[in-house]
DRENPA-3360 file (N, C-alpha, C; in nm, 2 decimals, always signed):
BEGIN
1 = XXXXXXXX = -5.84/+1.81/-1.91/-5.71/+1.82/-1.98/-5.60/+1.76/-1.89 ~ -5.60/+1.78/-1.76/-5.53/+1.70/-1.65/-5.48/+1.59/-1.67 ~ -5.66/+1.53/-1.64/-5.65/+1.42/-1.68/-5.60/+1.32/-1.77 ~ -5.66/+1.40/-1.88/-5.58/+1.28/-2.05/-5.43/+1.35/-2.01 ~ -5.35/+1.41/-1.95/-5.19/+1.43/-1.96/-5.17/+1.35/-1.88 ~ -5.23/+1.30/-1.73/-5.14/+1.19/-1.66/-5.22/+1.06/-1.71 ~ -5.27/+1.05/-1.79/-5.28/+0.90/-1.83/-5.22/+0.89/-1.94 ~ -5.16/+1.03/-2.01/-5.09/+1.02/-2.15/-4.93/+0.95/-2.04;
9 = XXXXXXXX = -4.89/+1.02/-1.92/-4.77/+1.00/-1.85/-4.77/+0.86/-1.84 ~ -4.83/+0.79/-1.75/-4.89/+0.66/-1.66/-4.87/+0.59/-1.83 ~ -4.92/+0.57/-1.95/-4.92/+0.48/-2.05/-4.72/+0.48/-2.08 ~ -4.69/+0.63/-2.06/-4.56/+0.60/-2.15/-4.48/+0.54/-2.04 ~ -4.53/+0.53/-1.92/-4.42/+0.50/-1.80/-4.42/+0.32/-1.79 ~ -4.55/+0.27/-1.85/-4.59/+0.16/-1.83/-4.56/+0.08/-2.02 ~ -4.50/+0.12/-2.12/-4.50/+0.11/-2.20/-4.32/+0.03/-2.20 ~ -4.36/-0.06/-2.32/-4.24/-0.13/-2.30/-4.09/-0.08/-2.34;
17 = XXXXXXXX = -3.98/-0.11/-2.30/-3.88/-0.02/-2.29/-3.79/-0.07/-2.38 ~ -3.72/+0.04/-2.55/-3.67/-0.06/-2.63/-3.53/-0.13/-2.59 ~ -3.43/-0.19/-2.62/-3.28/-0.23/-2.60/-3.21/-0.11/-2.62 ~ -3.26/+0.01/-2.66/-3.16/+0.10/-2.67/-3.18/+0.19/-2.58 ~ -3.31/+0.17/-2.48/-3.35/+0.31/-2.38/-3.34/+0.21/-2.25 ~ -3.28/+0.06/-2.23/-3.30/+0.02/-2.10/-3.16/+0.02/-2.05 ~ -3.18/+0.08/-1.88/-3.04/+0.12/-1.81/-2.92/+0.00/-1.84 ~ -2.86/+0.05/-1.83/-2.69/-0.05/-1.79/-2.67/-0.12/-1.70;
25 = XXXXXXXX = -2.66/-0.20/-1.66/-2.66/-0.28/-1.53/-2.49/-0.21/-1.53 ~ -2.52/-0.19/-1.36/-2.36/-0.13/-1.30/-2.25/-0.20/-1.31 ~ -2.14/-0.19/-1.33/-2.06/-0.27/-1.36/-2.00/-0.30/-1.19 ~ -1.95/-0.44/-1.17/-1.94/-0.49/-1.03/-1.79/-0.47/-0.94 ~ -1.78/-0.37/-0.86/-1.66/-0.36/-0.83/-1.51/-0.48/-0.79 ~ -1.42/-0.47/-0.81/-1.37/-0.61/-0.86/-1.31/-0.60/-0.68 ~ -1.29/-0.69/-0.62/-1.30/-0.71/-0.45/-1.12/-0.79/-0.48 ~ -1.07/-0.74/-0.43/-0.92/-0.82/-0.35/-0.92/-0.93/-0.27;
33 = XXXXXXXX = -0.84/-1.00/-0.28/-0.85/-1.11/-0.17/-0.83/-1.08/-0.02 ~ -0.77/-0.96/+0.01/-0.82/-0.90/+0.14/-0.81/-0.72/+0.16 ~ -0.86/-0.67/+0.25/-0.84/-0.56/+0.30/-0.69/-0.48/+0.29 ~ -0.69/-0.37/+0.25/-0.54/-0.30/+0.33/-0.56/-0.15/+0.36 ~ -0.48/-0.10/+0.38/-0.50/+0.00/+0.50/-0.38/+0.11/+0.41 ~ -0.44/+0.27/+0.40/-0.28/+0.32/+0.32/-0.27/+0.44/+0.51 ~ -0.15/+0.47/+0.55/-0.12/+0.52/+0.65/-0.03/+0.64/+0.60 ~ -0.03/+0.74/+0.69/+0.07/+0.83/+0.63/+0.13/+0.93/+0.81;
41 = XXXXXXXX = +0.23/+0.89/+0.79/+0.34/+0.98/+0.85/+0.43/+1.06/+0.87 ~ +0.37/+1.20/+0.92/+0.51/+1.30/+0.85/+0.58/+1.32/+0.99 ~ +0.65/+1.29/+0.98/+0.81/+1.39/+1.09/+0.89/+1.45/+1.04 ~ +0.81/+1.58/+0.95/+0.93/+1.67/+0.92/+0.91/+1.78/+1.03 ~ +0.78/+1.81/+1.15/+0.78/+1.88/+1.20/+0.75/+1.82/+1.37 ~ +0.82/+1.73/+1.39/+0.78/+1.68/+1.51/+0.79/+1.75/+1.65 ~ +0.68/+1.73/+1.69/+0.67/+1.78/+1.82/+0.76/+1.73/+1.92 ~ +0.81/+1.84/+2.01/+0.95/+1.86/+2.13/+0.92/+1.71/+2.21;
49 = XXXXXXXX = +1.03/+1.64/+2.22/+1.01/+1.51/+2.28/+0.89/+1.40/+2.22 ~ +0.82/+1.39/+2.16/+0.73/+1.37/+2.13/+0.80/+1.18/+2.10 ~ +0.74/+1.05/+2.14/+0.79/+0.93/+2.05/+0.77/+0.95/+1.96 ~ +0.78/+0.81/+1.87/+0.80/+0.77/+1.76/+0.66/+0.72/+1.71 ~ +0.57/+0.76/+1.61/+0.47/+0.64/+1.58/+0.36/+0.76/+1.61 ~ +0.40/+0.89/+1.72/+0.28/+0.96/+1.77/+0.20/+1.04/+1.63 ~ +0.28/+1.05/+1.52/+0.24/+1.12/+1.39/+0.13/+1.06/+1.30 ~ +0.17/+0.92/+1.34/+0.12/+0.81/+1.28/-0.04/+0.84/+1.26;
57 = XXXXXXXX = -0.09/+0.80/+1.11/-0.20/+0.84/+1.12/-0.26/+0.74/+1.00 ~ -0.40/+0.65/+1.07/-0.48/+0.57/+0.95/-0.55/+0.68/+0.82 ~ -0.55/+0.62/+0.73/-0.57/+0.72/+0.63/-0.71/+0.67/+0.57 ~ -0.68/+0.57/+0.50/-0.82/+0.55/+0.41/-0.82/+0.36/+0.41 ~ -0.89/+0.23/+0.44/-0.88/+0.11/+0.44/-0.99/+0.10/+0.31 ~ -0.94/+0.01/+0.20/-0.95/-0.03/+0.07/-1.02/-0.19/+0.04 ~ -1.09/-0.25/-0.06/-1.08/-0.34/-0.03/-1.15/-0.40/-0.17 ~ -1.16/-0.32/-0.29/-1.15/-0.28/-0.44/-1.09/-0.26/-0.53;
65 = XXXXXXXX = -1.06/-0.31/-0.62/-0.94/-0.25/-0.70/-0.99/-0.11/-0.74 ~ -1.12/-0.07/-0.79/-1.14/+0.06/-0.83/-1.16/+0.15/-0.72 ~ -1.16/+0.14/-0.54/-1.10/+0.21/-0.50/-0.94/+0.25/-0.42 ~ -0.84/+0.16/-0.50/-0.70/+0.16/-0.46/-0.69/+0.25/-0.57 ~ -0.74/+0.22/-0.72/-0.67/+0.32/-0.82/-0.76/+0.45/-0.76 ~ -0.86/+0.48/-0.74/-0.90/+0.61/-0.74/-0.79/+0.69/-0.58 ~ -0.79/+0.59/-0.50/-0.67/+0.66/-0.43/-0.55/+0.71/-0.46 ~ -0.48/+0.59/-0.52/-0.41/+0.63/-0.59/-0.35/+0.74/-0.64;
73 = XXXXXXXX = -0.44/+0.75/-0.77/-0.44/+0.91/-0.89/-0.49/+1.00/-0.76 ~ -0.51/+1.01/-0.66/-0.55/+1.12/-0.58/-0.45/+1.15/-0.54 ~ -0.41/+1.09/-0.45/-0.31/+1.09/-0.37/-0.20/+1.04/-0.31 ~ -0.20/+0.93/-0.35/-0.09/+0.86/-0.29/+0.03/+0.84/-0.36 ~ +0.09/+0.90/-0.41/+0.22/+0.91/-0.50/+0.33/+0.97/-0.39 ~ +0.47/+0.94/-0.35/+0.52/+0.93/-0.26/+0.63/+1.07/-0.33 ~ +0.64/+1.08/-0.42/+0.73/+1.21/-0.48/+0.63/+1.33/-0.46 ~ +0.46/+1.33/-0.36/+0.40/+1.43/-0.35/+0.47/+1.53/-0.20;
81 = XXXXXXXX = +0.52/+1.37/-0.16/+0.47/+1.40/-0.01/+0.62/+1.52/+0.06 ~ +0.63/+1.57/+0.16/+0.75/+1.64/+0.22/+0.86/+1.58/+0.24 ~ +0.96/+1.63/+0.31/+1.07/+1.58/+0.32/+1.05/+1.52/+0.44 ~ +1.08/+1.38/+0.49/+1.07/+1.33/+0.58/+0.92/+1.31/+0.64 ~ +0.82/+1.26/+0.53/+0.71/+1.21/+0.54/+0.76/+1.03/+0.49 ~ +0.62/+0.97/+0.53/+0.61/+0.83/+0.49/+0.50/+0.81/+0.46 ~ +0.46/+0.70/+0.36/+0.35/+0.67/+0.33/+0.38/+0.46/+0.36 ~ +0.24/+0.48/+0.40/+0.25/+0.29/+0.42/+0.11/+0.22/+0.35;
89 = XXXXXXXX = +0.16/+0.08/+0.30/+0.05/+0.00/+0.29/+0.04/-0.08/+0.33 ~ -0.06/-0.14/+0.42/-0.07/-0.23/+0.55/-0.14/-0.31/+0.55 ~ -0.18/-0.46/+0.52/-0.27/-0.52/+0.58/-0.34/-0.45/+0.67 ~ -0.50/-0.44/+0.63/-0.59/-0.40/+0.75/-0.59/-0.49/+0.92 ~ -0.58/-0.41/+0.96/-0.54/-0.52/+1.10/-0.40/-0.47/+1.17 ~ -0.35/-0.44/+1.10/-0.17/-0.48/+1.09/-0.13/-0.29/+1.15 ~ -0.09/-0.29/+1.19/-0.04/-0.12/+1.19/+0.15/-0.15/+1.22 ~ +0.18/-0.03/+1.11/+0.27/+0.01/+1.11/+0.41/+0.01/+1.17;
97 = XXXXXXXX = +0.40/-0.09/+1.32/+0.50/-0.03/+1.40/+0.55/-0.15/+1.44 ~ +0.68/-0.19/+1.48/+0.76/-0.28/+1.51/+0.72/-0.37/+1.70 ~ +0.61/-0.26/+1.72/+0.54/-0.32/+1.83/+0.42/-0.41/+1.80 ~ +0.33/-0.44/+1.68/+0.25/-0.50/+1.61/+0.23/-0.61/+1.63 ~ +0.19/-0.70/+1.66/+0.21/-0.85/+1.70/+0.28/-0.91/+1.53 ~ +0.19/-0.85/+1.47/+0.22/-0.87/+1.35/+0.35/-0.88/+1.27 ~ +0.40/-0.78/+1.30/+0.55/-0.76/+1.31/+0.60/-0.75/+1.36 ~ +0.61/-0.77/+1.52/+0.69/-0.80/+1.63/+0.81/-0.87/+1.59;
105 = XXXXXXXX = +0.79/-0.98/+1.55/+0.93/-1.08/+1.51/+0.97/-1.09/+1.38 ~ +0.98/-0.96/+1.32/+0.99/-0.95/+1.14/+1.06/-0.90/+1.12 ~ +1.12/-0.83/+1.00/+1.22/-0.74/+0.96/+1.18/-0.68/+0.83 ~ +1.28/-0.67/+0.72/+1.22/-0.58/+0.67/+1.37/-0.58/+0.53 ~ +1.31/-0.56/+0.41/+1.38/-0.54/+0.32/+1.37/-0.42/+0.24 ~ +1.48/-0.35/+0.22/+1.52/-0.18/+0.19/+1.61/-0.16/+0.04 ~ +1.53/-0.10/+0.01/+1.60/-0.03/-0.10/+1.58/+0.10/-0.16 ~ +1.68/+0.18/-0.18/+1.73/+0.29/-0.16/+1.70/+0.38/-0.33;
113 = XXXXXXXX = +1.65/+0.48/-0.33/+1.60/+0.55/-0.46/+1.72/+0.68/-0.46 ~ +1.75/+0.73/-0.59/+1.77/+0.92/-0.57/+1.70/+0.98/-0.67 ~ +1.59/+0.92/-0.69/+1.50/+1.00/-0.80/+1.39/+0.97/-0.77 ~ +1.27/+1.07/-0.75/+1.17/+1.07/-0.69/+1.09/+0.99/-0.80 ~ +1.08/+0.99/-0.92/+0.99/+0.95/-1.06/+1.06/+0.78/-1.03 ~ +1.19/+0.80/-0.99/+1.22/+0.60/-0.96/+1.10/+0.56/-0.80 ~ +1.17/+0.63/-0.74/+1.04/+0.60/-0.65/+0.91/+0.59/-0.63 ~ +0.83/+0.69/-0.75/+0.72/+0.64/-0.71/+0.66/+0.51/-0.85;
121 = XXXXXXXX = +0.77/+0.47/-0.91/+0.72/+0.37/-1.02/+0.77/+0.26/-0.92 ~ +0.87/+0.22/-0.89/+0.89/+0.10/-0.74/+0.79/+0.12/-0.64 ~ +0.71/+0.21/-0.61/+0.64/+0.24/-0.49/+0.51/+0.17/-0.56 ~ +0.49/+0.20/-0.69/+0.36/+0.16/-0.75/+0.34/+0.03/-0.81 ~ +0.46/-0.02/-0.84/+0.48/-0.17/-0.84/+0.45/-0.25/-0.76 ~ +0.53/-0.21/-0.63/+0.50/-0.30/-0.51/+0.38/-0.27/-0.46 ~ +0.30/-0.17/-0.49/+0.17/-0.21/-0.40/+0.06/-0.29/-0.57 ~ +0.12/-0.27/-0.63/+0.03/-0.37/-0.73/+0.05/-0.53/-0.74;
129 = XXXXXXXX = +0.22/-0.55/-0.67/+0.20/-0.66/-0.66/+0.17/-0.73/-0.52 ~ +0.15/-0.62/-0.43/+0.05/-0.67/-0.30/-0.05/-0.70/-0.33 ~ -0.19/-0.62/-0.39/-0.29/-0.62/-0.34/-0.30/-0.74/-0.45 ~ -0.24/-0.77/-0.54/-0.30/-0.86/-0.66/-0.24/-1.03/-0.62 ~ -0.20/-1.05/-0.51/-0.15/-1.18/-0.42/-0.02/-1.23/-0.53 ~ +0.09/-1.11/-0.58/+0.19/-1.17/-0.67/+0.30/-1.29/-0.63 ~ +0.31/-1.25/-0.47/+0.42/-1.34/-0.37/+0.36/-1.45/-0.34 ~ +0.42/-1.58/-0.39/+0.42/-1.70/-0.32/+0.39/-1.69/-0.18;
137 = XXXXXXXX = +0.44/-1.57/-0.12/+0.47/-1.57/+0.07/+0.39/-1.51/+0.13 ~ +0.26/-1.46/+0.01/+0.17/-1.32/+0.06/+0.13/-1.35/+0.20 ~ +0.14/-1.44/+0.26/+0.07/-1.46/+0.40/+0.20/-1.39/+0.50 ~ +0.27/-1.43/+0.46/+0.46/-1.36/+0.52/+0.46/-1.16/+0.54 ~ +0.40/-1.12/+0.44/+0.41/-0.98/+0.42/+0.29/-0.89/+0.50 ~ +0.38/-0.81/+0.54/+0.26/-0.73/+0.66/+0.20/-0.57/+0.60 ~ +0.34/-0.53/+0.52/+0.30/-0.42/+0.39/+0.47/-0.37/+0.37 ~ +0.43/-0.21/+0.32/+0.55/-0.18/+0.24/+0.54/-0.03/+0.31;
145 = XXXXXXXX = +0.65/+0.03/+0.27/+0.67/+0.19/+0.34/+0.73/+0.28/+0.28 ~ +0.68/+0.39/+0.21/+0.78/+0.50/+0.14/+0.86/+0.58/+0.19 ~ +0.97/+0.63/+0.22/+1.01/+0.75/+0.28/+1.08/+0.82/+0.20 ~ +1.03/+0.97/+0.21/+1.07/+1.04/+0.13/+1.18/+1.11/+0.22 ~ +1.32/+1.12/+0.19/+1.40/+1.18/+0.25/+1.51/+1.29/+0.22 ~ +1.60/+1.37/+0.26/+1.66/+1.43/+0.19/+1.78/+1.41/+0.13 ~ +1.82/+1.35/+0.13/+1.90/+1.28/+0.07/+1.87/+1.14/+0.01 ~ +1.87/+1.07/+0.05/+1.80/+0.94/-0.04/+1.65/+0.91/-0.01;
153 = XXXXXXXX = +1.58/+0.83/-0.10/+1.42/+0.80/-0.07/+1.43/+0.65/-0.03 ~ +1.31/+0.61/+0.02/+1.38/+0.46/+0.10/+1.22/+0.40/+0.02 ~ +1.24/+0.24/+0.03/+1.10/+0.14/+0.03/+1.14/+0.06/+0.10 ~ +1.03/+0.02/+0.19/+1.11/-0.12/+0.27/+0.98/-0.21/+0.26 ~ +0.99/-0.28/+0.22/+0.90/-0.40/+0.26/+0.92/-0.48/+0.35 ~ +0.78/-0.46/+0.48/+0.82/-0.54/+0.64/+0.74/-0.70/+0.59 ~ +0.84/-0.81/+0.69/+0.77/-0.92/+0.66/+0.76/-0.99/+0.76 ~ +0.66/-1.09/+0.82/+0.66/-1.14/+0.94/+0.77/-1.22/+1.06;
161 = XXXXXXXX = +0.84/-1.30/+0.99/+0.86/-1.38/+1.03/+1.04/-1.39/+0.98 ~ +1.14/-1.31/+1.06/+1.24/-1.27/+1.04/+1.37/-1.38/+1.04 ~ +1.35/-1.44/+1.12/+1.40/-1.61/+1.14/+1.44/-1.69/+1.03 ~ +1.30/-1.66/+0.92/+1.27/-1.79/+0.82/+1.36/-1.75/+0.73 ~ +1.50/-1.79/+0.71/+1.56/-1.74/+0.59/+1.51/-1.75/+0.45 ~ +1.47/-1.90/+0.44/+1.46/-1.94/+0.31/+1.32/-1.82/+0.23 ~ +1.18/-1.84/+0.33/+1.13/-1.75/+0.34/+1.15/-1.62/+0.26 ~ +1.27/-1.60/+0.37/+1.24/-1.41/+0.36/+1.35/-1.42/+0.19;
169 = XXXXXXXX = +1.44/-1.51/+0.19/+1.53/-1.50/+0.06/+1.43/-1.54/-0.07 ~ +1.34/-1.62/-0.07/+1.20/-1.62/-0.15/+1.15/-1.45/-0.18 ~ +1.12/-1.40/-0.08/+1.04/-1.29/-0.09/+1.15/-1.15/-0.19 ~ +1.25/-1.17/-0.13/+1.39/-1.04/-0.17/+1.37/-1.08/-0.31 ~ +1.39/-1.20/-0.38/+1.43/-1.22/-0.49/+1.29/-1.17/-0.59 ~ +1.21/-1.21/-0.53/+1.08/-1.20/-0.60/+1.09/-1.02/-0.66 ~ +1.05/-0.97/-0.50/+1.04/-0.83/-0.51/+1.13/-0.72/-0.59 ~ +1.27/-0.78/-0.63/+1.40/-0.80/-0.72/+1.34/-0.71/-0.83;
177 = XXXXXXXX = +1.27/-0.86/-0.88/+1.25/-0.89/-1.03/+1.09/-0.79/-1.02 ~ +0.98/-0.77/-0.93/+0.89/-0.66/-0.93/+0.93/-0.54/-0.94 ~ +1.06/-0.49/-0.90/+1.02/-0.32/-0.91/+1.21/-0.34/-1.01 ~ +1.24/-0.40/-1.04/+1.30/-0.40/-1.14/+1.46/-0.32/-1.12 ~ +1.53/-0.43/-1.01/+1.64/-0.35/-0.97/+1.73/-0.46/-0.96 ~ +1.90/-0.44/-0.94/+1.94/-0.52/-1.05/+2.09/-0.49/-0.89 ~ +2.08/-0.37/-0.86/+2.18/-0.34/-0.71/+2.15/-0.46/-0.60 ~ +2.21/-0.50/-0.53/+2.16/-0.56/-0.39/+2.09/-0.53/-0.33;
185 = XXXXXXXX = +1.98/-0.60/-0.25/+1.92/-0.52/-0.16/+1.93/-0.62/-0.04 ~ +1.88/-0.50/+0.10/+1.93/-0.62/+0.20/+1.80/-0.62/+0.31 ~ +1.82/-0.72/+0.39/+1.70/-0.75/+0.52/+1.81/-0.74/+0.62 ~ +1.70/-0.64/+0.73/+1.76/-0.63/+0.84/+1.59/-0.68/+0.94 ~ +1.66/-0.73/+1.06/+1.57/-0.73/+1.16/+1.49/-0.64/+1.21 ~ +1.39/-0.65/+1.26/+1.30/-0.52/+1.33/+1.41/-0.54/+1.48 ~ +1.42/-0.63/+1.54/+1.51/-0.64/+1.68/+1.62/-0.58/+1.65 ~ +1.68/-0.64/+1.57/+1.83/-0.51/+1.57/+1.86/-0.36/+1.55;
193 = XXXXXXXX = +1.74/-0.33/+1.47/+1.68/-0.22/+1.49/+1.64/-0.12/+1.60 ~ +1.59/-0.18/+1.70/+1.54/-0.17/+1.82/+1.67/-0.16/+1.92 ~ +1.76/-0.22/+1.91/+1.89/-0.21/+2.00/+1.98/-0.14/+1.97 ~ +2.05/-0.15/+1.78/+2.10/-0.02/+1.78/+2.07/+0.08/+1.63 ~ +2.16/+0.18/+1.64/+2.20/+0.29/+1.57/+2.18/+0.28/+1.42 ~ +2.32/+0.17/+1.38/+2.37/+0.09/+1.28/+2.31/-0.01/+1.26 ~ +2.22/-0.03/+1.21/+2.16/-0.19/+1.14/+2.25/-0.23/+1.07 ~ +2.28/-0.40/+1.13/+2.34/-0.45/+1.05/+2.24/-0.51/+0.94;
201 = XXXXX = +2.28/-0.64/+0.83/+2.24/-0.66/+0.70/+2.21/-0.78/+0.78 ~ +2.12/-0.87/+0.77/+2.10/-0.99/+0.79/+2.12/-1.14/+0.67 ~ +2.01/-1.03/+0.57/+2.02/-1.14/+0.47/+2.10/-1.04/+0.30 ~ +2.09/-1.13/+0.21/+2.08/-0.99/+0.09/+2.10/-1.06/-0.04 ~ +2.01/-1.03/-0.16/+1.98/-1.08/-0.28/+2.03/-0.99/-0.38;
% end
């Protein structure tokens, strides 16, 4: 009786399989034209003397569209985060900090939110139009930065190469018309930053 049941098994296993009972082939994850990196930084509770950057923390490096959105819807919405947290998107490679080779000689264009639901719809623009290569200049851009603050929320998009006016005035205008803002916005240096208090404006669209 054993027997005739695994040669009844062995026939149905070896029997041909109709169009309606054969698997799905997987569908193929869609790959970006490069790597990025999401970072997150909180100093709402920083430690006594502590630098700048020491909070800093790699989070999760992407390099999928179906795993940016599943980050995404998880977590990365910048109206989640505390008061005086940041979230960043980075070229993989590239970290965060004005010491970066990367962005050593760059600066950075800012624009200012007071509503958390504006922020994270600008926040989600611009990283859609990162990872999908929307900028003429995409080789120029090193990533973008949320800050959630108490009083205003900030985005800044850093870009390499701070010098290049025409460049960086290509890039402002662009990013304009991506997150759909209509006020000025302005580029300051990562260097003048570094010397003082008060950033002045360098460029502005």
């Amino acid at each position: 009786m054993a027997t005739s049941e695994a040669s009844a098994t062995v026939a149905a296993a070896a029997a041909p399989v109709g169009p309606e009972t054969q698997p799905q082939p997987q569908p193929q994850p869609h790959k970006l034209e490069r790597k990025w990196t999401f970072w997150f930084d909180n100093q709402s509770k920083p430690k006594q003397g502590a630098a700048w950057g020491t909070s800093l923390r790699k989070v999760y490096t992407f390099e999928t569209v179906e795993e940016f959105w599943c980050l995404y819807d998880q977590i990365f919405k910048p109206s989640r985060l505390p008061i005086n947290a940041d979230f960043h998107l980075f070229k993989a490679g590239v970290e965060p900090k004005w010491e970066d080779p990367e962005c050593a000689n760059g600066g950075k264009w800012s624009v200012t939110s007071n509503r958390k639901a504006n922020l994270d719809t600008m926040w989600l623009e611009t990283l859609m139009a990162l990872i999908g290569e929307q900028f003429d200049e995409a080789d120029e851009i090193c990533g973008v930065v949320a800050s959630v603050r108490q009083r205003q929320d900030k985005l800044a998009l850093w870009t390499k190469t701070a010098a290049n006016e025409a460049v960086q005035m290509g890039i402002g205008k662009k990013w304009k018309e991506i997150i759909d803002v209509t006020d000025r916005i302005t580029y300051s240096f990562h260097d003048d930053s570094r010397r003082e208090r008060s950033v002045k404006s360098r460029y502005n669209v």
